[in-house]
Structures are given as C-alpha cells and as structure tokens.
C-alpha positions as CSV (number, residue, x, y, z in Angstrom):
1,X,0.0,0.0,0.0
2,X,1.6,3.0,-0.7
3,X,1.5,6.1,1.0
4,X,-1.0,7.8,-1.1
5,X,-3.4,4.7,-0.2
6,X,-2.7,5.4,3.6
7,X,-3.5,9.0,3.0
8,X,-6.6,8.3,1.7
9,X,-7.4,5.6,4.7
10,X,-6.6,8.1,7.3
11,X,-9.2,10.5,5.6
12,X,-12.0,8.4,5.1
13,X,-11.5,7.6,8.7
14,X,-11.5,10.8,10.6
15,X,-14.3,11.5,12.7
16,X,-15.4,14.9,13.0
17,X,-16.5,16.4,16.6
18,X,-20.2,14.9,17.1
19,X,-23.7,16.7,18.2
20,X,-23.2,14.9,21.8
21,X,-19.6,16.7,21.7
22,X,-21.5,19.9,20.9
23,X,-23.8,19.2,23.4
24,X,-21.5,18.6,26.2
25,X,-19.4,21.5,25.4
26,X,-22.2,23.2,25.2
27,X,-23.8,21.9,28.8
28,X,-27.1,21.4,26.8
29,X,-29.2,18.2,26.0
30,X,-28.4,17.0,22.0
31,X,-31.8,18.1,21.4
32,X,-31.2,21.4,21.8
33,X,-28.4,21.2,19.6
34,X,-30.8,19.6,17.0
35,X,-33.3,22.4,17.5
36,X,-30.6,25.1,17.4
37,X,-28.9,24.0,14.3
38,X,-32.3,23.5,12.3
39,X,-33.0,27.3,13.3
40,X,-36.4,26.3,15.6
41,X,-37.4,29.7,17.2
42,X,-38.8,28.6,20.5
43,X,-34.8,28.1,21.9
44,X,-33.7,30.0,24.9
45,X,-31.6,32.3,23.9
46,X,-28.9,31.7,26.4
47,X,-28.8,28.0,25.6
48,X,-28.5,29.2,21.9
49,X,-25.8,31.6,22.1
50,X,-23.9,28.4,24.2
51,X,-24.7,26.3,21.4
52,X,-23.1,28.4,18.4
53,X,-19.9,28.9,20.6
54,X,-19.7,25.5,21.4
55,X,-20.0,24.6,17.4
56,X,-17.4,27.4,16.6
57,X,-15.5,26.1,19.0
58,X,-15.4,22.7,17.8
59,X,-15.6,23.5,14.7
60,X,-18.7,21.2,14.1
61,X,-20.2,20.5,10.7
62,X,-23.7,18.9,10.4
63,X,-24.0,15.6,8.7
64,X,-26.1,16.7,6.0
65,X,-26.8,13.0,4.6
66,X,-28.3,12.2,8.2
67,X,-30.4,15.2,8.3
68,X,-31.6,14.3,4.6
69,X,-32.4,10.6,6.2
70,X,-33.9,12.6,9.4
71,X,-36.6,14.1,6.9
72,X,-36.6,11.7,4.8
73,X,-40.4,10.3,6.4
74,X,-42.6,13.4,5.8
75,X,-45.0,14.6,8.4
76,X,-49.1,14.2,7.4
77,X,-51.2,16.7,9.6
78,X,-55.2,15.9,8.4
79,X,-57.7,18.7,8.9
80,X,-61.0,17.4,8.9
81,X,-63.9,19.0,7.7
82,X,-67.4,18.6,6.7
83,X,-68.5,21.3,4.4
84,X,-65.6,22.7,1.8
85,X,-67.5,25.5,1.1
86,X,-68.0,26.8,4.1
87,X,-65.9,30.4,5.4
88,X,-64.9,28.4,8.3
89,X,-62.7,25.9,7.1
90,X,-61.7,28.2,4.0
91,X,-60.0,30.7,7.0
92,X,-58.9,27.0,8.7
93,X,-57.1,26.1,5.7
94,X,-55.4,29.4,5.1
95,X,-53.8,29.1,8.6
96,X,-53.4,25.4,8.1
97,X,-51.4,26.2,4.8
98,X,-49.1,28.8,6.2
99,X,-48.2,26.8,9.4
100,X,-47.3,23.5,7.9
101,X,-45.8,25.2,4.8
102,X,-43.4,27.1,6.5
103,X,-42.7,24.3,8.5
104,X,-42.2,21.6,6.0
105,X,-44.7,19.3,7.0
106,X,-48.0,18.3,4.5
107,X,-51.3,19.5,5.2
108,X,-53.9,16.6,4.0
109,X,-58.2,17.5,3.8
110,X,-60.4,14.5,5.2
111,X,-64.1,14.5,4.4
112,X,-65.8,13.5,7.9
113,X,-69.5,12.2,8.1
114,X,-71.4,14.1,10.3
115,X,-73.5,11.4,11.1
116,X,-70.4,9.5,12.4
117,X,-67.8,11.4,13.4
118,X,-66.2,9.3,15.6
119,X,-66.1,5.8,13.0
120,X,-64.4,8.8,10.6
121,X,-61.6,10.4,13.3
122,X,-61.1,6.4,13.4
123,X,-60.3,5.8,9.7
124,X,-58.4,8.8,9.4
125,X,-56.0,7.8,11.8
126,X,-55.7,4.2,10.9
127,X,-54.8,5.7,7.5
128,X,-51.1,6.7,9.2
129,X,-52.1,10.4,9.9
130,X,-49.3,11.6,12.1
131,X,-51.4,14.2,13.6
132,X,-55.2,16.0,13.4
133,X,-56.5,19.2,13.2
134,X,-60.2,19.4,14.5
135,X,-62.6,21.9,14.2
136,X,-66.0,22.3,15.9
137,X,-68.4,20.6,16.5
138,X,-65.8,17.4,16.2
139,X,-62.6,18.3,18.2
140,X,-65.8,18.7,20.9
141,X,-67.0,15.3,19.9
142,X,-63.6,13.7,20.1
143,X,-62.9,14.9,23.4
144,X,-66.1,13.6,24.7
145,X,-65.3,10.5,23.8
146,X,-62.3,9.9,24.6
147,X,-60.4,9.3,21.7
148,X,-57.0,11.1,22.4
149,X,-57.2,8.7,25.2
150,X,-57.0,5.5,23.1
151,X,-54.6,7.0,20.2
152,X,-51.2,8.3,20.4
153,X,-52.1,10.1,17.9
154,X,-51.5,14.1,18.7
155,X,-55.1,15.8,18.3
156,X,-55.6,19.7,18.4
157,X,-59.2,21.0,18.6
158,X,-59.8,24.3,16.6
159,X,-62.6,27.2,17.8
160,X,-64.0,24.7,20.4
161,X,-66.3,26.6,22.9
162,X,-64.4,25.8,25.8
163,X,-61.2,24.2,27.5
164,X,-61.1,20.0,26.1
165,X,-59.8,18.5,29.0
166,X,-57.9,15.6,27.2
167,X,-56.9,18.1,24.2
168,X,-54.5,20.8,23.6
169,X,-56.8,23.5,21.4
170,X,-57.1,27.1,20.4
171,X,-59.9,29.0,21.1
172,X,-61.2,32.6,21.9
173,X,-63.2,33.3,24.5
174,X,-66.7,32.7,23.8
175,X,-68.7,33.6,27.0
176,X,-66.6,36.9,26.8
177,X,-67.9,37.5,23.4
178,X,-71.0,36.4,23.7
179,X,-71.1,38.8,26.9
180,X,-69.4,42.3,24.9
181,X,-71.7,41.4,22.2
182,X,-75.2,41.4,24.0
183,X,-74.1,44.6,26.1
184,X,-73.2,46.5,23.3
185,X,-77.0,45.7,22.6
186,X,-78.0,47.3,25.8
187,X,-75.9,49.8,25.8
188,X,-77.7,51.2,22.3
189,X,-80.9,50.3,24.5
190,X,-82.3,46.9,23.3
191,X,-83.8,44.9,26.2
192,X,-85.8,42.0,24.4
193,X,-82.9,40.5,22.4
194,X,-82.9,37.0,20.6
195,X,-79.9,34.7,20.5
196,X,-79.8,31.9,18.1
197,X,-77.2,28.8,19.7
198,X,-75.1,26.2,17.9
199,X,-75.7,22.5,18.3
200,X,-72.1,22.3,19.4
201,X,-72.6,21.8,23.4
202,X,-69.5,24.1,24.7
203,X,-69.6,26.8,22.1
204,X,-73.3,26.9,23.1
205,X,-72.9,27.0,27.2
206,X,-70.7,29.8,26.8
207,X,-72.1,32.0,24.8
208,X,-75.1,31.2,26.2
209,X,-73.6,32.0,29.4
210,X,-72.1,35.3,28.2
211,X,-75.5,36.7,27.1
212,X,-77.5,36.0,30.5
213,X,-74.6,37.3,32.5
214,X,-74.9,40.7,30.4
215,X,-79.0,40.9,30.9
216,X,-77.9,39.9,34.7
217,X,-75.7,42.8,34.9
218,X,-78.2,45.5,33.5
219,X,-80.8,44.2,35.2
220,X,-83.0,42.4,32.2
221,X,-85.0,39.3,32.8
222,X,-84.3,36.6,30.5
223,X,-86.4,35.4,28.3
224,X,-86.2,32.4,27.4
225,X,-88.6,31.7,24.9
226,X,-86.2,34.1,22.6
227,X,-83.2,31.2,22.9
228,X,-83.1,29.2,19.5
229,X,-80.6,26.7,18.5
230,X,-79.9,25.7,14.6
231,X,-77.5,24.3,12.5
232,X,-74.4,26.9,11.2
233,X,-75.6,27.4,8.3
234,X,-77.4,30.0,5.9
235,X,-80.9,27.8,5.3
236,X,-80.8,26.8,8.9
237,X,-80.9,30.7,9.4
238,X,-83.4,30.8,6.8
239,X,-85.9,28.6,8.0
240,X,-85.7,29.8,11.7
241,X,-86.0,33.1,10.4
242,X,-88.9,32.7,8.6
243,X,-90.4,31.3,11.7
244,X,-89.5,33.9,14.3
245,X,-90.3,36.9,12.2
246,X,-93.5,35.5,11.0
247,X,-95.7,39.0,11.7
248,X,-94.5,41.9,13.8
249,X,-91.5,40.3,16.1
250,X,-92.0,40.2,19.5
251,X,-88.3,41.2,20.0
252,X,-85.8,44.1,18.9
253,X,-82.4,42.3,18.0
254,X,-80.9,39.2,17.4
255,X,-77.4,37.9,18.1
256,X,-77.1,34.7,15.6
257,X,-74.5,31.9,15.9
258,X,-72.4,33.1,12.9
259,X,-72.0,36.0,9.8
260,X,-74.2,33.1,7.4
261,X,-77.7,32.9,10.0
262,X,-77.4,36.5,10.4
263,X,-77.4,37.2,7.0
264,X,-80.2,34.8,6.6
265,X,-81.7,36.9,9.0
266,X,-81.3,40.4,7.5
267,X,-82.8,38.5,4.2
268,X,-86.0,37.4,5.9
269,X,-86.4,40.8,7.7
270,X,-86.3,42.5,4.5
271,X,-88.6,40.6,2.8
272,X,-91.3,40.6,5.6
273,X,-90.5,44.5,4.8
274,X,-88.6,45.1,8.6
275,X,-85.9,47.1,8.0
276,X,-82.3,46.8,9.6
277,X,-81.6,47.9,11.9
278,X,-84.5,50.5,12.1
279,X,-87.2,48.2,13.1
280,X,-84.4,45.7,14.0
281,X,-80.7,44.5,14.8
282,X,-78.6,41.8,13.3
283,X,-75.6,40.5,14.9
284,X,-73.3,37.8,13.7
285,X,-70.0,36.0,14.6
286,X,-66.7,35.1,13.4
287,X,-66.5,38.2,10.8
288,X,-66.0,35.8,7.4
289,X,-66.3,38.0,3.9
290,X,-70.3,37.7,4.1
291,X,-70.0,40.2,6.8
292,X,-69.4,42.8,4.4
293,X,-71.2,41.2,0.9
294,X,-74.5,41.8,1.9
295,X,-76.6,45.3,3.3
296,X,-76.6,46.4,5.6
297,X,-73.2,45.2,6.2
298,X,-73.0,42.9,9.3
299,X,-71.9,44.2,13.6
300,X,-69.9,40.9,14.4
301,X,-67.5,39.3,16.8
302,X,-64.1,38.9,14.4
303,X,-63.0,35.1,15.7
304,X,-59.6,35.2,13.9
305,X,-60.0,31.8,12.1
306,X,-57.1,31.8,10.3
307,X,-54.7,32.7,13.1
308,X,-56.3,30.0,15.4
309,X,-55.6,27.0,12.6
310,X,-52.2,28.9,12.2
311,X,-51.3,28.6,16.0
312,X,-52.8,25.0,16.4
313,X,-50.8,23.4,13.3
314,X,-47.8,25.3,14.8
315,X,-48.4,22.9,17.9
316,X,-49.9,19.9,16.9
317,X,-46.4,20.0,14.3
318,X,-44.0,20.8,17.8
319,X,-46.2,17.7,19.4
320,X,-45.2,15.3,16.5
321,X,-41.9,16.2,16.4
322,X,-41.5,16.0,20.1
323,X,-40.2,19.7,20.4
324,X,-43.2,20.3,23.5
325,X,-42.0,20.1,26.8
326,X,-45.3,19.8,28.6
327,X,-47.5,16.7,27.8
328,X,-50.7,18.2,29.4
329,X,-53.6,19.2,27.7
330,X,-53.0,23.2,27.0
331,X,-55.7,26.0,25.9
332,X,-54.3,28.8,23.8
333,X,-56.3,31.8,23.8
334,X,-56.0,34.3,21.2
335,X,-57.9,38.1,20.8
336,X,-61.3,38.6,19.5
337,X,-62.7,42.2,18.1
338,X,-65.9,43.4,18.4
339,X,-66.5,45.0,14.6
340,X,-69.3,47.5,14.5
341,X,-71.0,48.0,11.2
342,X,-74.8,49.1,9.9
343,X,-76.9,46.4,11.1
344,X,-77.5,47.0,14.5
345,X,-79.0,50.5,15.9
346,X,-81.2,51.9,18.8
347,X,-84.6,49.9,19.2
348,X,-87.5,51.2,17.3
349,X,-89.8,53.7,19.7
C-alpha cells in the first residue's frame, strides 16, 4: 500500500466532533443542539448563544446525509372537515397552509360524516395520519369521547367553545364574546334580544352563558322563549327566520351563531319589509367575507380563524416532532374584536 493509499485511509477515517460533543461542550441536551442547528425559534436564547460557541469552538459540521435521512419520512397533519364551502374551514385552511408550509410538514383534507364522526376520526387515523386538526363541533366530539385517550395520535381541537380537557386546542373566548356582544346591545338600549345557539354543546354553554350574564348585569330578565338553537348554516338561518319573524316580532335584536344565520336573517327581515336595523338588529359572529357582501353590512365578533388554525398546526407539528415540553392538555387563547357596522341601531320607539 503505498503512502497515497494510507493518506486516503486516514481520511475516510476521521471522525469529526459529534452533536453529543457539541452538546457537552455546550452543557445542553443533544436536542437542543438539533433544535438550534435546524433554526427552531422557540430556543432560549442563552442556551442558543452556548450552542453556536460550542459549534465554533469545535468547529462542528452537520451531517447533511443524516439530516436528509432525518426528513426523509414526511410529516401528514389531516384537517378534517365537513362542508368545503363553508368560510370556516376556508380561514382554517389558510392558517393550516401557512403553518405547515413554513414548517415543511403536509397538510392533508379528510371529508368526515357528520353522522359519524367518531367511526371517521377512526379511519383517518388508521390511515397513518401523524397528527389531526379538528374543528367544531368534532374536536368537541372527540374529546367527549375519549379518543386522544386511546390514540397516540396528537389531536388539536380548533374554535372549540371551551377548554377539552384531554386536548390541547385554540380558542377565543366565547362567554366573553357572547357577553361584549349582548351589552353592546344594551348599551344602544335593546332589552328583548334574541340569540340563536349552535348545536355544538361548549360553544353553546358559553355563549349562552355570556348573554344571560350581560341581561344579569343590566338588570333584564331573561327570556327564554327568545333562545333558538340551529344548524351553522345560511338555510338553517333561513328557516328559523322565517319562523321567528312571522308578523310583527316580539323582540328588537338578534345575536345569531355566525356571519351566514345572520345574513339569513337580514334577508327574511327585509322581505317581511322590517328594516335593519330601524325596526331591527342583526348581529353575527366570526367576521367571514359575508359580513361585508350583503346590506346592511354585518356588527360581528371577528374570531380570527385563520390565526387559530395557524397557532394549532404550529403545535400539533411541535407535538409530533416532540419539540413540546409539557404533555398536558393546554388552551391557547387568542384576541377577538368586536366589529361594529350598519346592522345594529337603537330599538325602534
């Protein structure tokens, strides 16, 4: 062999420093190494700055073959849904998209039937999901029964009403809203005010909540005959409406469960010749673009859907990836506006 050959040997051979060198030098865990090198924000900076001295120092070079292999296996996050037309999960998806894009991870749409939600969360995730996004009313049905309790499976509920107790979810705070929203009402002098519920059970307890604690507080009995519940959806809204404002209404504004009943609403009033918001007032919630296609343009509750699937697909993708350091169940609450436009004015005299 001659000494060329050996020269070669020796080179083929040598072992750079390792990410557990780094890490030692460094007096952090080899995860942290990972995280650093892979530029994840949520580092502390102090454990960073010891982490690019350390590979300075050392003069480490990452083994770009085993990061290739690393991310080799690409991550599937499903959002479910039920309805692709619906303003809901088109905001969902937006925020969807711009999390697990940015991330590197694949966003996949699963069809779920409503009536069996649970069989469908089941086939999804015997399909080798690697993680769900769920919006309401099935992140709420999921909790209830239990199923991030027999999958390991990571499972993020979307907009649910209230805290899952066996789910990490995003949410704002619906009995707040509910509550800013029916005092705004009062404040403009309404005191018989409709409020149209979802068949979702926490979304409507709190909101439900939220609007008796704001007649509480001004000193307005209840009435409950003016609590509805329908389906989210503009016929639903139409076919209650046509009901309730049968005649001369009984009742001077209505808060409905979303921007699509409330515009079903304001169509019905107008063709049973009430006008809105003189003879009377149309709320809705979440602020999608029908708030401002129809007239009079809609006062709603601006749920930012797009930042709440933005936020969840940023965790659920730190779950998977075992980047979260707490296990437990975790709500993440993020700001809601109150958005003020032409439908809603004093009561009539």
């Amino acid at each position: 062999m001659t000494t060329q050959d050996n020269g070669r040997k020796r080179r083929r051979g040598a072992k750079g420093p390792t990410i557990a060198a780094v890490a030692r030098h460094a007096g952090v865990s080899a995860m942290t190494v990972s995280n650093v090198i892979n530029n994840k924000s949520f580092v502390n900076p102090a454990a960073r700055e010891a982490v690019l001295e350390a590979v300075k120092a050392l003069n480490y070079t990452p083994n770009s073959a085993a990061r290739s292999l690393a991310a080799a296996k690409t991550i599937r996050i499903g959002l479910l849904h039920r309805d692709i037309d619906s303003a809901l999960l088109s905001a969902m998806l937006v925020g969807s998209l711009r999390a697990t894009s940015r991330l590197g991870v694949q966003l996949v749409l699963e069809i779920y039937d409503f009536a069996d939600p649970i069989g469908s969360v089941e086939k999804v995730l015997r399909n080798g999901i690697d993680g769900l996004l769920l919006p309401p009313p099935i992140c709420e049905v999921a909790s209830a029964a239990g199923l991030p309790d027999r999958h390991d499976v990571p499972m993020i509920g979307l907009a649910p009403g209230g805290d899952l107790r066996n789910m990490d979810c995003v949410r704002i705070n619906d009995e707040q809203a509910s509550y800013e929203l029916t005092r705004m009402l009062l404040e403009k002098g309404h005191r018989r005010i409709a409020i149209v519920t979802l068949p979702t059970a926490l979304v409507a307890a709190s909101r439900l909540r939220g609007y008796l604690r704001a007649l509480g507080d001004a000193g307005v009995v209840a009435d409950m005959d003016h609590v509805w519940e329908a389906s989210p959806t503009f016929e639903a809204g139409l076919a209650l409406a046509e009901r309730v404002l049968e005649g001369r209404p009984d009742f001077t504004a209505v808060i409905a469960g979303n921007d699509d009943m409330a515009a079903a609403f304001v169509n019905v009033a107008l063709r049973n010749k009430l006008s809105v918001p003189d003879d009377i007032s149309i709320t809705g919630f979440d602020d999608t673009p029908i708030a401002v296609k129809i007239w009079p343009a809609l006062t709603t509750v601006r749920q930012p859907l797009a930042l709440i699937a933005e936020k969840a697909a940023e965790r659920l993708v730190a779950t998977v990836r075992k980047e979260t350091t707490d296990p437990s169940p975790r709500t993440i609450y993020v700001d809601f506006m109150m958005v003020e436009r032409q439908s809603v004015g004093p009561p009539p005299a």
